[in-house]
C-alpha positions in Angstrom: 97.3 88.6 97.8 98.7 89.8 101.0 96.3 92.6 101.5 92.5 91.9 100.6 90.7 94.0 102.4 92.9 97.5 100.9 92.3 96.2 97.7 88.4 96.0 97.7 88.4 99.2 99.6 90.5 100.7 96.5 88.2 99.0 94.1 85.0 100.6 95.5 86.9 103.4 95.8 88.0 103.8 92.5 83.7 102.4 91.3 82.8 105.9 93.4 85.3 108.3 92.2 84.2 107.3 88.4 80.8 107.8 89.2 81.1 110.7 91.1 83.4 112.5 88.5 84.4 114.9 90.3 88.3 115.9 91.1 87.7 116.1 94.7 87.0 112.2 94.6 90.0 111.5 92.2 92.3 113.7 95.8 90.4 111.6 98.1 91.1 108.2 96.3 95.4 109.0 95.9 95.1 110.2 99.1 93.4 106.7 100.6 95.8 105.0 98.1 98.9 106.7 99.7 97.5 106.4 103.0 97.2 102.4 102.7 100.9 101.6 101.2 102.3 103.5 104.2 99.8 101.0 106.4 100.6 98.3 104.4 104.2 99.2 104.8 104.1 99.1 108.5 102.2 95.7 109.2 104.7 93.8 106.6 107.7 95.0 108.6 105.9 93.9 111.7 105.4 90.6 110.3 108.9 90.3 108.8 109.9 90.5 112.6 107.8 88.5 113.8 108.0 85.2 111.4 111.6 86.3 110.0 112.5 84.1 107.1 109.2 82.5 106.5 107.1 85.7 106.2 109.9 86.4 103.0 109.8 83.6 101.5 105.3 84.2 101.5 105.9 87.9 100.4 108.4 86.6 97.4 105.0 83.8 96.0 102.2 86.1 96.8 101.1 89.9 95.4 100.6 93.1 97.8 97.2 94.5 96.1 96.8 92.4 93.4 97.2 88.8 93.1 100.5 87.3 91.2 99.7 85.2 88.8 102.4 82.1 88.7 
């Protein structure tokens, strides 16, 4: 899994908005959701840059937000 931390941020995020039940929590999780791929986004093209090849070749065995099961 590439991205940990967004994913256990999601999670919680996702415990809260259930519990909450309210609509304003189900705008605030797509919004952090949305807000996270576009972040996400951004520090895999970095990396791609950085370690070219290698970095593709990681992203094509591993998962963004959840891990891939081989």
């Amino acid at each position: 899994m590439r991205h940990p931390i967004y994913s256990g941020i999601l999670l919680a995020l996702m415990g809260t908005t259930l519990f909450v039940g309210e609509w304003r929590a189900v705008v605030g999780l797509v919004l952090v959701f949305l807000t996270h791929g576009v972040k996400a986004r951004r520090e895999e093209a970095l990396l791609a840059s950085q370690f070219g090849q290698r970095y593709e070749e990681y992203r094509k065995r591993t998962g963004s937000l959840i891990p891939r099961l081989y």
